[in-house]
C-alpha positions in Angstrom: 0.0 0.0 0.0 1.3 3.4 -0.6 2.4 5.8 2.0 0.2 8.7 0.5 -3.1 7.0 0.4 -5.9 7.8 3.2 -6.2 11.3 4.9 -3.4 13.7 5.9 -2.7 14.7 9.4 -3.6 17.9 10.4 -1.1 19.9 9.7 0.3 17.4 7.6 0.9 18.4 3.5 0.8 15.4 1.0 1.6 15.9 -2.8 0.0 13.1 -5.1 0.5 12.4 -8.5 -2.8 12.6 -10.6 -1.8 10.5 -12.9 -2.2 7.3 -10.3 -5.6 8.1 -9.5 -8.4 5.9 -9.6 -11.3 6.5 -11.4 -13.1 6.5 -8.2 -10.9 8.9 -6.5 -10.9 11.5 -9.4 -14.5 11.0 -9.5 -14.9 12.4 -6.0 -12.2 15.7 -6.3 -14.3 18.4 -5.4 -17.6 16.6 -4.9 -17.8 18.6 -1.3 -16.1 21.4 -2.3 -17.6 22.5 -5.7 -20.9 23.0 -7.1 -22.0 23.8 -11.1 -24.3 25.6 -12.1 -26.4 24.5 -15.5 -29.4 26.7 -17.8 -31.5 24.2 -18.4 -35.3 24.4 -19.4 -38.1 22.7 -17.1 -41.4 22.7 -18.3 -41.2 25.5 -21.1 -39.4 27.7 -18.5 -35.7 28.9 -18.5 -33.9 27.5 -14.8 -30.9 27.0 -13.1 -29.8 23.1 -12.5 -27.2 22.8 -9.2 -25.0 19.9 -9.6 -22.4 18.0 -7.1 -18.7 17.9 -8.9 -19.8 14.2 -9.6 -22.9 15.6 -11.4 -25.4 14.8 -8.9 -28.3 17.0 -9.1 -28.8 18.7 -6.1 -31.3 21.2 -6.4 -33.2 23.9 -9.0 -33.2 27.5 -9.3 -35.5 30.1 -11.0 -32.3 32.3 -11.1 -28.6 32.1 -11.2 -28.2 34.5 -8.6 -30.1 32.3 -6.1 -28.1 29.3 -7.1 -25.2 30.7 -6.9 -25.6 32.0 -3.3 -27.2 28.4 -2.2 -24.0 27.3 -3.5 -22.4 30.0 -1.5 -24.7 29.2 1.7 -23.3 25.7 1.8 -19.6 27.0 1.9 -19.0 25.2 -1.7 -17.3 27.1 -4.5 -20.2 28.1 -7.7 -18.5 27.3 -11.5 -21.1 28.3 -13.9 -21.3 25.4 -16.8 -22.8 26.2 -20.5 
């Protein structure tokens, strides 16, 4: 097993090589850290999708202002997708 795999220590900083990720493990970067915003339409009527960084939905907004500060409200980081 490698040295580098499970969580740091506090205080502790690791440095990993992207390239020997799994597909599980890039899957998850971000997933509690970042949120995307979509346009979509929903029923004839212009909305905003929220998505996880894994792409699970998460909510629906009538504006992108309000889903970018529910994104906000949850102390994740908004990316606008398009």
């Amino acid at each position: 097993m490698d040295e580098n795999t499970g969580p740091a220590a506090p205080g502790e900083t690791r440095i990993v090589d992207i390239r020997h990720l799994t597909t599980e493990q890039l899957a998850g970067l971000g997933v509690s850290q970042i949120a995307y915003v979509k346009p979509v339409m929903m029923n004839g009527v212009r909305a905003f999708a929220i998505h996880a960084a894994d792409g699970t939905p998460m909510a629906l907004a009538g504006e992108i202002d309000v889903a970018v500060a529910a994104i906000r409200q949850q102390e994740m980081l908004p990316t606008l997708v398009h």
